[in-house]
C-alpha positions in Angstrom: 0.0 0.0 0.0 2.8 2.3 0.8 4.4 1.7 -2.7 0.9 2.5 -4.1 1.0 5.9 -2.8 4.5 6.9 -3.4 3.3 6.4 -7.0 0.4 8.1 -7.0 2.5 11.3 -5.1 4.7 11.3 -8.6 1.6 12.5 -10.5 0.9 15.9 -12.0 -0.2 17.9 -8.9 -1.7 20.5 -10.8 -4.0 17.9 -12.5 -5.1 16.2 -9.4 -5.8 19.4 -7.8 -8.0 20.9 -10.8 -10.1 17.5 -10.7 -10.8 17.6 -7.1 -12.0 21.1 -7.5 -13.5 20.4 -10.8 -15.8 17.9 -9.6 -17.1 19.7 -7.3 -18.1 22.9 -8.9 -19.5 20.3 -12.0 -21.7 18.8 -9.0 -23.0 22.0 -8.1 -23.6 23.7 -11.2 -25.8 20.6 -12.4 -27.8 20.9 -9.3 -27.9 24.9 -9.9 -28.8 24.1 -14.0 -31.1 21.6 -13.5 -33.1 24.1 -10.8 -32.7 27.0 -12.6 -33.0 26.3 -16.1 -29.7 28.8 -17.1 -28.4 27.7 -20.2 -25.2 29.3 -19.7 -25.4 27.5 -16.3 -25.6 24.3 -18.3 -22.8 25.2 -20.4 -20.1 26.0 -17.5 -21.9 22.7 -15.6 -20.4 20.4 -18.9 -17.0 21.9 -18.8 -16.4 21.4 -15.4 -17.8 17.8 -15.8 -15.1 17.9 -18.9 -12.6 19.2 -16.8 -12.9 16.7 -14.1 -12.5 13.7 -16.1 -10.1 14.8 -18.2 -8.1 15.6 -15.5 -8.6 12.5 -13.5 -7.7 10.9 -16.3 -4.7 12.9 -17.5 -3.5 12.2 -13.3 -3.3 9.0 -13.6 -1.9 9.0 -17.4 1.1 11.0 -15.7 1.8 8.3 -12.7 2.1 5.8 -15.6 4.2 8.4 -17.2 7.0 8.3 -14.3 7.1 4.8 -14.7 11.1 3.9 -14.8 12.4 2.4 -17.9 12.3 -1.6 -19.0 14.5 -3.8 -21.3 11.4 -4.0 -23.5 10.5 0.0 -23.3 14.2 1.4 -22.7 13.5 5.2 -23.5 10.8 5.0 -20.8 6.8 5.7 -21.0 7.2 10.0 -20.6 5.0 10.3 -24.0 2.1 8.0 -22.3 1.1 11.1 -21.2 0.1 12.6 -24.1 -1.9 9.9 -25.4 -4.2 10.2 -22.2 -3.8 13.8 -23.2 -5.6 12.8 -26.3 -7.9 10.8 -25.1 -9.2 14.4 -22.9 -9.2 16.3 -25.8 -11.9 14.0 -27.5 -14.1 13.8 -24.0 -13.8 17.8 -24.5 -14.7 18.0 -28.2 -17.8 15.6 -27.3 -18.9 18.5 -24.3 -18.1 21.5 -26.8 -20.4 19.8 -28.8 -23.2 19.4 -26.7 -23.0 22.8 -25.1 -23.3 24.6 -28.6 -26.4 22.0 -29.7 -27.2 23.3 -26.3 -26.8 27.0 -27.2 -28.5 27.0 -30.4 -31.6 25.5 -29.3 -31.3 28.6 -26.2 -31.6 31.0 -29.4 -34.2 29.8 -31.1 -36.2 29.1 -28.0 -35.5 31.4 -25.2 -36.1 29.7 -21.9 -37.1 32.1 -18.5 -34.4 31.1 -15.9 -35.1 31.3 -11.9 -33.0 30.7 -9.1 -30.9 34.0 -9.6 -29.2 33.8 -6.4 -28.1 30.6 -6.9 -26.7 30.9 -9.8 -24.4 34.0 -8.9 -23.5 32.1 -6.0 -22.3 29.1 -7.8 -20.9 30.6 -10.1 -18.9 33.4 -8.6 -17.6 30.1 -6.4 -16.9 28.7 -9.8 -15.0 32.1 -10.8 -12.6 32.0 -7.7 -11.8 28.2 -7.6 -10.9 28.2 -11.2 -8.8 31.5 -10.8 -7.1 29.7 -8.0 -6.5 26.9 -9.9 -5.3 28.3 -12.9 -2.6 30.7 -10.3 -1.7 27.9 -8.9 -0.6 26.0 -12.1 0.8 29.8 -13.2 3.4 28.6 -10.2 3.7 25.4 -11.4 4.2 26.4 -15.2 7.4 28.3 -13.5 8.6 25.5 -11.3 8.7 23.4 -14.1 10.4 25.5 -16.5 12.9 26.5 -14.1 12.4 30.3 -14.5 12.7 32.9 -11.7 9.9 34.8 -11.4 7.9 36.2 -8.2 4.5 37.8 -7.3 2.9 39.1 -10.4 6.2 38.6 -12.9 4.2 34.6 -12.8 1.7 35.7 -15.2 3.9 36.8 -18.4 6.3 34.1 -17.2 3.7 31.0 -17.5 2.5 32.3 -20.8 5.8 32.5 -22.0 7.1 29.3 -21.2 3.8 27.2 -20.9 5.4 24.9 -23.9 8.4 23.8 -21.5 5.6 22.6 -18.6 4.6 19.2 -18.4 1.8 18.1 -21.0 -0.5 17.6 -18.2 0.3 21.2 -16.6 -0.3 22.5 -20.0 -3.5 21.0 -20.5 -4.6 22.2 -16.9 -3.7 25.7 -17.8 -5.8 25.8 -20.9 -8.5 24.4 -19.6 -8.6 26.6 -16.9 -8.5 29.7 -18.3 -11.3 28.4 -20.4 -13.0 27.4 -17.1 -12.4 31.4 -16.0 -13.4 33.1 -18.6 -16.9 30.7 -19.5 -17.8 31.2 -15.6 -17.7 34.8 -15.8 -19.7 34.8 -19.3 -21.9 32.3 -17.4 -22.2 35.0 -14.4 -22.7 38.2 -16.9 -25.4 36.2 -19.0 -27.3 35.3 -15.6 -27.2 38.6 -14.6 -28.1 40.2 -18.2 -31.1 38.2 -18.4 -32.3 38.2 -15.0 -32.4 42.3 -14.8 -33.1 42.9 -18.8 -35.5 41.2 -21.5 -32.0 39.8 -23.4 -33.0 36.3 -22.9 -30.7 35.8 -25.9 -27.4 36.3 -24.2 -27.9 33.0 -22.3 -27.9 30.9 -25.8 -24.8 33.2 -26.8 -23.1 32.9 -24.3 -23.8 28.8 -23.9 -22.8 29.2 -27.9 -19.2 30.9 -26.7 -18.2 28.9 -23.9 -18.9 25.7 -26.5 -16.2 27.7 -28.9 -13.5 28.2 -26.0 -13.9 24.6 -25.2 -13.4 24.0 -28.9 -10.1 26.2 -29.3 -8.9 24.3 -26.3 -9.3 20.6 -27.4 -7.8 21.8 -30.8 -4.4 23.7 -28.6 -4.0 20.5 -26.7 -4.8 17.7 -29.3 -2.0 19.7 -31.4 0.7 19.7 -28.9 0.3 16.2 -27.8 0.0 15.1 -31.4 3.0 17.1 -32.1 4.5 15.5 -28.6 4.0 11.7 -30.0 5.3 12.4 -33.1 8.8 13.4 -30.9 9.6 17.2 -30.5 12.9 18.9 -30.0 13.9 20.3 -26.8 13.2 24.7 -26.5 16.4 26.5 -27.3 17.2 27.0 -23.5 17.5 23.5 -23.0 19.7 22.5 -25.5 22.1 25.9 -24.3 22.0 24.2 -20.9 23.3 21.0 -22.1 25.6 22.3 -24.4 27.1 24.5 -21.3 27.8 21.5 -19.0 29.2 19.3 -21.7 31.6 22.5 -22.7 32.5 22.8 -19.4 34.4 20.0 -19.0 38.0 20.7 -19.7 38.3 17.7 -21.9 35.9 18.3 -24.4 36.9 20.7 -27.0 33.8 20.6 -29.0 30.2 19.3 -29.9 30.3 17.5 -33.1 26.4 16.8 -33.2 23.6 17.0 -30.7 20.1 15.7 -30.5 17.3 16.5 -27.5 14.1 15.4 -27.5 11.0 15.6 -25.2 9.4 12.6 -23.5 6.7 13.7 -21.1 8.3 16.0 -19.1 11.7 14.7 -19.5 14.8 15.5 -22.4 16.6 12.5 -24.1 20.0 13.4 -24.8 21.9 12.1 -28.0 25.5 13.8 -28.5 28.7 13.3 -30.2 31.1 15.4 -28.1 35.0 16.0 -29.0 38.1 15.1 -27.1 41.8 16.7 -27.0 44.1 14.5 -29.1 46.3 11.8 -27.5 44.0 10.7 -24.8 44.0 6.9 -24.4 40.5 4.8 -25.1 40.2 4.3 -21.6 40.4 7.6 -20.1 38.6 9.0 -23.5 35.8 6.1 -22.0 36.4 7.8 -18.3 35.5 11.2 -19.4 32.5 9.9 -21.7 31.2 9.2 -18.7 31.7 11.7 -16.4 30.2 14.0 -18.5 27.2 11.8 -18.8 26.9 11.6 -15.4 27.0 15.8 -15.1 24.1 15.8 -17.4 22.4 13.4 -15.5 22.5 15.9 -12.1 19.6 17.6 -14.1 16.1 16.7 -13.0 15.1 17.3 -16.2 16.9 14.7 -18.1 16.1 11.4 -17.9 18.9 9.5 -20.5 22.1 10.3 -21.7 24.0 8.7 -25.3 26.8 9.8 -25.5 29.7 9.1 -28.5 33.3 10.5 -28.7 35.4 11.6 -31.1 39.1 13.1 -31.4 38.7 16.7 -32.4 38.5 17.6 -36.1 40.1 21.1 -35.9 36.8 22.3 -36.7 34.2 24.3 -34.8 31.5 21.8 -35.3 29.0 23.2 -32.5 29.3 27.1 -33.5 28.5 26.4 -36.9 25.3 24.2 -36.1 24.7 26.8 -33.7 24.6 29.4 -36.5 22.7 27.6 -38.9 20.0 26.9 -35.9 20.3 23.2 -36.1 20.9 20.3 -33.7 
């Protein structure tokens, strides 16, 4: 049992913490939909159902995704991720769906809603749990990218490097500022057609939060297509590997490098150049060593490493130039 928890504690905490809070607002707006009769209600009820399966789901896919590697499966299972990760974005396509069938029907028959004080209650709930969330994976954006940044320096920071977080991070921090933004159209279309004859804004606004949920399953399915396909490590990445194995005062140059993205981890692939006259067993020594330096990252998960005697050539400045790896 103890083993069974320490495996569960290596999943994506920003996924498990936007389910639990997920499924609870979806339980309370479908009580507050079915009593009110809101159609934007019903809308932001289906994406927080969306939300919570998805990232039950997407939890779990990232425990599998820590797993260590096997003889059979020797680069690991990081990009198991992503096909739980695409599995959510269908279970989101199939909400956006129904909330826009929802929406249209809302147009072209208007229904009276009650129950206003439920509904702003709810759903101003709704508004501060998914802000908190989607702060909270703003931090964990950061964390995972490695960036300093403090206070409200977090915001430009997360958007900035959201495509070095975890795919499960990244698919929380879509969602939720999807989850934001259709609970306050939710709130403004309860309020606009409780105090004014625009029963129409409820079908819009159903009609909207259907299109976020849309943009979002298309942002996510993309990356995580794009991530089981295999994608290069950012720039930054392959600068910080390039500096440690530069560093050592063996290696004189990088002959050819290669980095790509598992999960949240980086496989490394490099040819790295030795000063002439070194023997086959220290050249074998240092191989290592500098292996092992990489391996000091948390980020990186494997290291190949080949060596060569230097060439005479600047191998890594040109490939640097040309914006190749």
């Amino acid at each position: 049992m103890s083993s069974f928890w320490a495996t569960l504690k290596k999943g994506n905490t920003s996924s498990a913490t936007a389910a639990l809070g997920n499924t609870g607002l979806a339980i309370a707006k479908g009580f507050a939909a079915v009593f009110s009769g809101s159609g934007a209600m019903f809308a932001s009820a289906m994406h927080s159902v969306a939300d919570a399966v998805n990232q039950f789901f997407v939890f779990f896919g990232s425990v599998l995704a820590e797993k260590k590697p096997t003889p059979r499966f020797p680069t690991g299972f990081g990009r198991v991720i992503n096909i739980f990760c695409m599995v959510a974005v269908i279970v989101v396509t199939i909400m956006a769906y129904e909330t826009i069938i929802k929406g249209l029907h809302l147009i072209s028959e208007p229904a009276e809603s009650s129950h206003f004080w439920l509904n702003f209650i709810i759903l101003s709930l709704a508004v501060i749990v998914d802000g908190y969330v989607l702060v909270k994976v703003m931090f964990e954006i950061v964390h995972e990218a490695r960036v300093e940044a403090k206070g409200f320096a977090v915001i430009p920071a997360a958007f900035r490097n959201v495509g070095r977080a975890a795919p499960p991070t990244r698919l929380v921090f879509y969602e939720d500022i999807v989850a934001t933004l259709g609970a306050l159209l939710a709130l403004i279309a309860v309020i606009v057609t409780t105090f004014t004859s625009f029963a129409l804004l409820d079908g819009i606004a159903t009609i909207l939060i259907g299109i976020l949920m849309v943009g979002v399953a298309f942002k996510v399915g993309y990356d995580n297509m794009v991530g089981l396909i295999g994608i290069a490590a950012p720039k930054e990445i392959e600068d910080r590997v390039a500096k440690v194995i530069l560093a050592d005062p063996d290696v004189t140059d990088i002959n050819q490098m290669r980095i790509v993205q598992e999960g949240r981890f980086y496989h490394v692939e490099s040819y790295v150049e030795l000063r002439t006259g070194l023997s086959l067993a220290v050249a074998d020594d240092i191989k290592y060593r500098i292996r092992d330096s990489l391996l000091t990252d948390p980020d990186i998960s494997d290291v190949t490493m080949g060596i060569l005697e230097d060439n005479g050539v600047d191998d890594w400045k040109e490939l640097a130039d040309q914006g190749t790896t």
